[in-house]
N, C-alpha and C positions, 0 to 999 in steps of 0.2 A: 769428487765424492760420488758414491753410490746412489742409489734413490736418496734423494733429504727428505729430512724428520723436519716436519717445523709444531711449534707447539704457540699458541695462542690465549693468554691469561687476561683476566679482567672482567667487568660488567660489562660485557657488549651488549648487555639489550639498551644501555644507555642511547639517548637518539644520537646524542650529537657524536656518536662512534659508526652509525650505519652507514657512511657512504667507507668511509677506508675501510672497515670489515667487509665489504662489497667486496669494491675492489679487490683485497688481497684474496679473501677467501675464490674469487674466481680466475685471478690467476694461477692459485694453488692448484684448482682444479684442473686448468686448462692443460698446466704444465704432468697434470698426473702428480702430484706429490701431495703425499700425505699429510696429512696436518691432525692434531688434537687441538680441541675445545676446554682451559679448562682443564687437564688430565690432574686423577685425585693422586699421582705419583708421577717422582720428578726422578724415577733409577735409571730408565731408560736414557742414552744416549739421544742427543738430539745434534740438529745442525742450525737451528736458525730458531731465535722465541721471539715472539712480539706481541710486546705489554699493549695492553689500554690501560691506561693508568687516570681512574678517577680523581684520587686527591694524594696529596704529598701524605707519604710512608703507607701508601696500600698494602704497595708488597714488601713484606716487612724483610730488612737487613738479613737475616738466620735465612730465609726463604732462600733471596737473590743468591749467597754467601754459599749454600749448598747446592744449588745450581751450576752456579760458577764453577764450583771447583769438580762436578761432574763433566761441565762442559768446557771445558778452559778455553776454547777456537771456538767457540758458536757465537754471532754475534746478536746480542742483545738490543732489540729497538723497540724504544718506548713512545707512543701517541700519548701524550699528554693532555689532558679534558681543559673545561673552563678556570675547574677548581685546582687546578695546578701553577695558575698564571703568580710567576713569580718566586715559586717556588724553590728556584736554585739559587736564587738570591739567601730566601728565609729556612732554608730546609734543608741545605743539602744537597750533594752533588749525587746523581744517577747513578749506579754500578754501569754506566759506559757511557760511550763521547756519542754514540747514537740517537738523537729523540727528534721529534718535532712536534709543537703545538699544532691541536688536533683542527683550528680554527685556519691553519697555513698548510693542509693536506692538501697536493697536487699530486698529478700522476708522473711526478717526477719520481718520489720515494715507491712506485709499485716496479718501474724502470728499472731502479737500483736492485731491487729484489729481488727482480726474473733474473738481471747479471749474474748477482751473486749466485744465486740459487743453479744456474745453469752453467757455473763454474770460468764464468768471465770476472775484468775486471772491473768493480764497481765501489760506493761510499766502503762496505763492508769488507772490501778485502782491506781497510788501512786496518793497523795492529788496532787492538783494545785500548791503550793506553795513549791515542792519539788525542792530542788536544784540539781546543777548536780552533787555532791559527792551521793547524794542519789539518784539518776537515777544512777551513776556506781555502787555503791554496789549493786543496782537491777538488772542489766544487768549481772553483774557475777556472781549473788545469780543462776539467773534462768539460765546461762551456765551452772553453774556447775551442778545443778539439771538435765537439759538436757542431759550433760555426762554420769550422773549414770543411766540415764533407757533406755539407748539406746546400741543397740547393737555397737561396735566400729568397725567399717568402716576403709579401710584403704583408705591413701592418700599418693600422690607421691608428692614430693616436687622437682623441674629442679632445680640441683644445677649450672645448663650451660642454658643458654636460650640464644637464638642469637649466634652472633660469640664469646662475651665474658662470665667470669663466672662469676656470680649474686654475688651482698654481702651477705656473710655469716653470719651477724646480722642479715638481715632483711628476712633470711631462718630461723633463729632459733624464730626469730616473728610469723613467719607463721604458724610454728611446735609447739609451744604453742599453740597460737590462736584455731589450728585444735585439740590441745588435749582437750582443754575448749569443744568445739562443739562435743566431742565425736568421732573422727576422731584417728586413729591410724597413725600417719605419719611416710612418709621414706624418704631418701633421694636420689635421682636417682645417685648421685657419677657423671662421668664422660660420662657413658653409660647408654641407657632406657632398660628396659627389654623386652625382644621377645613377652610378653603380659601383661598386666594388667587390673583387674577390679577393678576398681575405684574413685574417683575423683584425677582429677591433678590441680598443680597449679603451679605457675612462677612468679620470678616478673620482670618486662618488661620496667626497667628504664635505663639497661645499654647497649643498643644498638641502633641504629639508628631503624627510625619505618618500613622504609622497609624492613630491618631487621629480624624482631619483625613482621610482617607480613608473611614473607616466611615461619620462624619457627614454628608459627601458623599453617598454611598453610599445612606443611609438620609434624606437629604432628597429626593433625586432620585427618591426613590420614591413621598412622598408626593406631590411638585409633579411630574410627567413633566413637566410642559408650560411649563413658567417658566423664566426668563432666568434662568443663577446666575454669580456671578461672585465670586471669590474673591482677596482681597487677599493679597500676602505681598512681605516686604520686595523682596529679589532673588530670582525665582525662578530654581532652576535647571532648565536644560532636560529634566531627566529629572523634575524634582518637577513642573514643567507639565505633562506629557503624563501623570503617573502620576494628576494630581487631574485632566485633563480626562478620562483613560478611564472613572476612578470618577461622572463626569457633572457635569460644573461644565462652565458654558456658555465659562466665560474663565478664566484665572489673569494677572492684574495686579499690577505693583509700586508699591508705596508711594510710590516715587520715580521720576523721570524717567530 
């Protein structure tokens, strides 16, 4: 493709949309590609749109449906807010196999974007019509590819986070997960070690949040310098920004 068009719809003054409108809108930039905010017409050709989508049917069917058939190859990706949780259950299916709740934004999906947008292959080059058995086997095709060219990194895994000790299923989740992504993982046992270089993680559901904040708090002190990321089932937006002030690199949910 030529220079890409991307166009950008939704409330993004919404808070819990500012860090992925960050992100993307400064990749846009980085890359030199133009983007709209918002445009009051939809004639112009585009290559790539990405909703913020407040609540189920914002953008209404007629809207999507005229888009669509101006853009039939531009792929549609929708960030889904709070008030969408569950919605394709109760609502309705997306005009495409694209989305992610906006509570599970990593800088995986800005990854897939620069791809696409820079004419590699990436989530967006599968057809429209892809279902999500085939969005996971894509997802784990290009883990697993990830794994093999990347140097393996180690990771510490907090088998104790807070006053209690984490489940030890949702540790051996983790430790998979990090070997897909090319991660060497350990497990910290009982005690942390007198230093470490490299990413840590935790999961942060079996303690109260004050908790879970001091631990924070008091790991950050000893690691400044290390990736920490910290699982919890759904976060919500105000327990994200409360464990990322306390100095957690990420707050992630367990689920998609």
């Amino acid at each position: 493709m030529s220079t890409p068009i991307v166009i950008i719809k939704g409330r993004i003054v919404r808070k819990e949309f500012q860090e992925p409108l960050r992100q993307c809108t400064e990749l846009l930039e980085s890359l030199g590609i133009d983007y709209r905010i918002n445009p009051t017409s939809d004639g112009e050709p585009i290559d790539f749109a990405l909703f913020f989508q407040s609540y189920p049917h914002e953008f209404l069917r007629d809207e999507l449906s005229q888009l669509r058939r101006a853009n039939p190859f531009a792929p549609f990706y929708f960030v889904l807010g709070a008030c969408c949780e569950g919605m394709l259950r109760t609502a309705g299916l997306l005009d495409s196999p694209f989305y992610r709740y906006v509570h599970a934004w990593q800088t995986w999906e800005i990854e897939q974007i620069r791809l696409f947008l820079t004419e590699q292959p990436s989530l967006f080059s599968l057809p429209m019509t892809a279902g999500d058995d085939e969005i996971a086997l894509w997802i784990d095709k290009d883990s697993r590819r990830y794994s093999e060219n990347v140097c393996r990194l180690p990771s510490l895994i907090l088998t104790r986070f807070g006053p209690f000790g984490n489940d030890s299923a949702m540790n051996r989740l983790i430790a998979e997960e990090q070997r897909r992504q090319g991660f060497d993982p350990l497990f910290s046992d009982k005690l942390l070690p007198e230093a470490f270089s490299g990413t840590i993680l935790a999961d942060a559901d079996y303690s109260p949040r004050e908790k879970i904040l001091d631990s924070i708090q008091s790991l950050r002190c000893r690691f400044a310098d290390n990736d920490f990321t910290v699982y919890v089932d759904s976060p919500r937006i105000d327990e994200k920004e409360a464990y990322t002030q306390a100095g957690a690199t990420r707050v992630l949910p367990k689920i998609r």
